[in-house]
N, C-alpha and C positions, 0 to 999 in steps of 0.2 A: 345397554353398554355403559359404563363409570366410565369417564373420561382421567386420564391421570395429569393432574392441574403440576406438581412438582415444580416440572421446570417452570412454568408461567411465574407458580410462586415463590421461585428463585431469582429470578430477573423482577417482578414487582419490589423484592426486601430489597436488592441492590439498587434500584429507582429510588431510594429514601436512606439512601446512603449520605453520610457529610459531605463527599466527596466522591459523588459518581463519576464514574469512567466518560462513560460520553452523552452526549446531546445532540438534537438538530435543530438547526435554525429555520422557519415556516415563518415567512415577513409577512405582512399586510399584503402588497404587493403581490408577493406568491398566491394568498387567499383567494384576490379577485382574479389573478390570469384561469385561476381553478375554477372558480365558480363559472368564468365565462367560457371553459371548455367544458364543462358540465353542461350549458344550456345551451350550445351551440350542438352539442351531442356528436362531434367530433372528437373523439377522445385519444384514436392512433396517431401515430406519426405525424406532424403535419408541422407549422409556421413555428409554434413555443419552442420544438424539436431544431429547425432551422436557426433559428434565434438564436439559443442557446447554442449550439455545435460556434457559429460564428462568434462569440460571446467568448465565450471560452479557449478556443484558437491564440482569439486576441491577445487576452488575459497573459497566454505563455509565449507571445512571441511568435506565433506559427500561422503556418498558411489555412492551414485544413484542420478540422474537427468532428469525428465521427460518432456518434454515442450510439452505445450497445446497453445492453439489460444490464450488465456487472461487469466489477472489475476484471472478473474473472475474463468473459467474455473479451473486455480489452487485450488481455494478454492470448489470448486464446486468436481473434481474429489478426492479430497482429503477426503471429507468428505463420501463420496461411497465409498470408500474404507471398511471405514468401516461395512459394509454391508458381508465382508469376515472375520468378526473378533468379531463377535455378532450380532451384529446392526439389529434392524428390521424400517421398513419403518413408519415415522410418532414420533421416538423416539428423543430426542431433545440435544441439543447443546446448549451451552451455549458462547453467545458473547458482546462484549461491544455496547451500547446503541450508543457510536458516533463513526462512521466509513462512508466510502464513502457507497454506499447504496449496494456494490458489495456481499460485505462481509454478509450481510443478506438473499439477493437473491440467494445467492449459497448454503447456507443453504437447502434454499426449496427447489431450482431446484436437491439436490440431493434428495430430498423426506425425510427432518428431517425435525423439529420444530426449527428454533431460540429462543432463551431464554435468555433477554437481562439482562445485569448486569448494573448499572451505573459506571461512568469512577470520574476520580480525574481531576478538570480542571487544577490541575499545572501539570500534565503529560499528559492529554488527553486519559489516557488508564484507562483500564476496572480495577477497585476499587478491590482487590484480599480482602478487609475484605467484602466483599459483595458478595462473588463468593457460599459458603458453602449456604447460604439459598435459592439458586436457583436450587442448587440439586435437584432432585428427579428420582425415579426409573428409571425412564426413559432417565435419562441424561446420552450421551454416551461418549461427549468430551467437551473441554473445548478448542476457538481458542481466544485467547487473537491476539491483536490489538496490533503492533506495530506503532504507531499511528504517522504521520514524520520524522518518523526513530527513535525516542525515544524507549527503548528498555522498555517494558513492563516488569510488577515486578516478573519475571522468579522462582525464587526461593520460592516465596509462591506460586504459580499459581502449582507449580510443586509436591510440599507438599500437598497440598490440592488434586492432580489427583492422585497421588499417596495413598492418605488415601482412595479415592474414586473409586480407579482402574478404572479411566477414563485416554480418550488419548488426548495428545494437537497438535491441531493444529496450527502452528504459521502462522498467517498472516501478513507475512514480505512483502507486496506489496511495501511499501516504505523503507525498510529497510534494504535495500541492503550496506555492511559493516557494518552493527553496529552492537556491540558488546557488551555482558553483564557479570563482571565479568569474564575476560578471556575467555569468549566462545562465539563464533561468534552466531550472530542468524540466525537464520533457521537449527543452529543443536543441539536445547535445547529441544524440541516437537518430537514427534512421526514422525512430516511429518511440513515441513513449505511450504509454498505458498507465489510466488513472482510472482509481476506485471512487465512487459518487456514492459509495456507501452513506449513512445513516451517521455514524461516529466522524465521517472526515471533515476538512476543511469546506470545501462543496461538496453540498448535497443532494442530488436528487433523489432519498430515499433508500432507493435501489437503482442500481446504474452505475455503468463506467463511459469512456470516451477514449479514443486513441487518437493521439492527435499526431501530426508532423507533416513535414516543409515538401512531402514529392507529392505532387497531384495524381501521377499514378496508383500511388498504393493507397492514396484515398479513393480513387474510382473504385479500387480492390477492395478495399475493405466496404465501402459502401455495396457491394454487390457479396459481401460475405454475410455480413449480417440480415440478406435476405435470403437466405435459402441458394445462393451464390448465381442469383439471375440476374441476367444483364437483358438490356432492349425492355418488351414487354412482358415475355413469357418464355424466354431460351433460359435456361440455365447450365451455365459452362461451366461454373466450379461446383466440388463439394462444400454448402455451405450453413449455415449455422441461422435460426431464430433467434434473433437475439436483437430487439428493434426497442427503443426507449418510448414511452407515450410521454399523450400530450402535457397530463398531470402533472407527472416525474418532470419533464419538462422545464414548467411551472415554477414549479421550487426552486429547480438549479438554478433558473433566473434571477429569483429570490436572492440566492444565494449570493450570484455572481454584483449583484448590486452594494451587498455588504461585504464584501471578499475582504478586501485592504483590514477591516472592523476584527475580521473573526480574525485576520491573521496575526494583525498586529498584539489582541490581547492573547491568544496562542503564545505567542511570544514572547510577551512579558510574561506570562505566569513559567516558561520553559527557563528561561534568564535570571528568576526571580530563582528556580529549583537548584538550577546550575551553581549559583552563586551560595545558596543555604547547605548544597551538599560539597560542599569544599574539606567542610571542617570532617565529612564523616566517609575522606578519601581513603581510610585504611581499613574499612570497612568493604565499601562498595566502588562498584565502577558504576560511572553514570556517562551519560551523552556529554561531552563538549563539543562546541562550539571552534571548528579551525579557521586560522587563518585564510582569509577569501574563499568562505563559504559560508551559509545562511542557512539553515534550518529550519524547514516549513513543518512546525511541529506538531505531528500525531499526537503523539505522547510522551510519556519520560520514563525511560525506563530503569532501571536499578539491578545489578546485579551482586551479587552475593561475591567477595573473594574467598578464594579458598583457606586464606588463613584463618575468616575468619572464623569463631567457636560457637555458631550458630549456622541452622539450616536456613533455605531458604523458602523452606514451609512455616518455620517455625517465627520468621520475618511476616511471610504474609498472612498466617492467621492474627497473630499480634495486628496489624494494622485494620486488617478485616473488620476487626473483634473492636477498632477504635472508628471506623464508620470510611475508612479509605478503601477505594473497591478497585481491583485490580485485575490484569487477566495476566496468563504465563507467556513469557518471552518465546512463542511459538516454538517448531523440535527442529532436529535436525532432519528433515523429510525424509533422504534416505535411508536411515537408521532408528528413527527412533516412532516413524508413522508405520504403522502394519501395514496398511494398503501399498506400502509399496518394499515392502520383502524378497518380493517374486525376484526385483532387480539384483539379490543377491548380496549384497553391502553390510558390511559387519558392524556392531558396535564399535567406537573406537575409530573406525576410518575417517570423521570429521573429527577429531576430537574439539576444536574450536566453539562448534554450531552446537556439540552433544553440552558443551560446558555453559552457553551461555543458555541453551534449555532446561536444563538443570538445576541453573544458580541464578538466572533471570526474572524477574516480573516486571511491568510496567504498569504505570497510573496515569489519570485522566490529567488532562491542561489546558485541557476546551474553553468556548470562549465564555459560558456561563459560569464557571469558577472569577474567584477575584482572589486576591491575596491575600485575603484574610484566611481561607479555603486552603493556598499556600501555605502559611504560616505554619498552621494548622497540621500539615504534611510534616511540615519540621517539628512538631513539638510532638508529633506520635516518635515518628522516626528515634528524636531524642529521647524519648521516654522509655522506648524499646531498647536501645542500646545502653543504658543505664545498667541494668543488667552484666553487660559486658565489658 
């Protein structure tokens, strides 16, 4: 049987790029908590797992910390939760129209309805004047989209669940540090949900955690992500595999040691972007930066205006082609992802989410870049619009 290598050797040439998209950080310190759950040959769940879950909590200001296999799995357990707190199965949720496709999947996989909002393309997040007419009896929560680390518009989102006695979910996958208004995020919601993917700020690899302040729906979600057994062997909910080891563990420790490190150069190189793409406003729309808020920055994203006289294919091969490696501004889930057609949903019905999939890419700002890497970013950028 010929193995088809392709993809492998598509992700290697982008590893050796000027300006790769992402990195993980694997400290010293991570090594040996590894090596000594290697020899100790306990390698499930166990003390690294406790450590961290409590580690991390911290980190955001919150009581409780729960880590699951993936992000995904966060938003996934977090929304069964609900299920202890009214919820009946098939009742719906309410989320932004552009998000990576996780965030809609988790939805279903806990057996709710998605119920999409459209988003504002100068922030990327779910449109809070648009969030009330998607109410209905049946809505049970509301997970707004921290969408590159931009902190989603908290305080009406929160006004609004509050008139509606629904709960929010925060889907802080990339949003680890930012800030809104003096309050960290992932402790503004009932319950938030972080990706510990590979690419983000903490890493464990693979892995997510759902963290938040009600000890109940920690007990709930701790009894989710075993197969939904409580005591030693009763199982009372439908629940999910989805348990983090000790290894994975390990790392996020790692992680969580250099946090302040990775965020803060995160941050400079986003501040460094922010400020180099000022001059090429009539071109593109980029992330700013609002008043009383912070930005725990994934990446930076760029989008194409429609004025202007170039695609946005024709943007990202050009930079491609100059060693800057990019991924597309995720779709409009409803509309623009085939797997989910069945739900009926036209082109056209987000137009927001359909535009910034369209006209969107984003680039790497991780903490192994430096500004020179920056620079660099602006002198393709400039090079390519020269042209125009």
């Amino acid at each position: 049987m010929k193995l088809d290598n392709t993809q492998s050797q598509t992700l290697s040439q982008k590893a050796n790029f000027k300006v790769p998209f992402g990195t993980v950080s694997i400290t010293e310190d991570a090594r040996d908590l590894i090596n000594e759950v290697i020899d100790s040959k306990w390698v499930t769940r166990g003390k690294n797992v406790q450590l961290f879950e409590e580690k991390f909590a911290a980190l955001f200001g919150v009581k409780e910390g729960v880590s699951v296999s993936s992000g995904t799995d966060a938003d996934a357990l977090a929304c069964a939760v609900l299920y202890d707190f009214g919820a009946q199965r098939g009742d719906e949720i309410i989320i932004p129209s552009l998000s990576f496709v996780a965030t809609g999947n988790s939805v279903f996989q806990a057996g709710f309805k998605p119920v999409f909002v459209d988003v504002k393309r100068e922030t990327l997040n779910i449109d809070p004047d648009k969030i009330e007419a998607a109410i209905t009896p049946k809505t049970r929560a509301i997970m707004p989209v921290h969408l590159m680390g931009k902190p989603a518009a908290m305080d009406e989102i929160c006004a609004i669940a509050k008139k509606h006695n629904l709960y929010i979910i925060e889907d802080a996958a990339e949003a680890h540090g930012a800030e809104y208004k003096g309050k960290k995020i992932g402790s503004i919601g009932d319950m938030a949900a972080f990706s510990l993917y590979a690419a983000h700020i903490v890493t464990t690899i693979e892995g997510g955690i759902t963290i938040t302040n009600n000890p109940k729906m920690a007990d709930v979600l701790r009894s989710l992500r075993n197969h939904g057994i409580v005591n030693k062997f009763e199982f009372k909910r439908i629940g999910f595999s989805a348990k983090m080891n000790e290894i994975e563990a390990a790392v996020g420790l790692g992680n969580i040691k250099i946090f302040d490190h990775i965020l803060n150069t995160r941050r400079r190189n986003l501040l460094h972007l922010i400020e180099k793409f000022k001059k090429y406003e009539e071109f593109f729309i980029t992330l700013k930066e609002d008043e009383g808020e912070k930005i725990g920055p994934h990446a930076f994203s760029i989008i194409v205006r429609p004025s202007a006289s170039f695609s946005k294919d024709e943007f990202v091969a050009f930079i491609e082609d100059k060693g800057v490696d990019s991924r597309n501004l995720f779709y409009s889930m409803p509309t623009q992802c085939p797997s989910y057609e069945f739900l009926g949903h036209k082109l056209g019905s987000f137009p927001e989410a359909e535009f910034c999939s369209d006209h969107g890419t984003h680039i790497g700002i991780h903490q192994d870049l430096d500004i020179e890497q920056m620079d660099y970013v602006d002198e393709v950028v400039g090079e390519f619009l020269k042209n125009y």
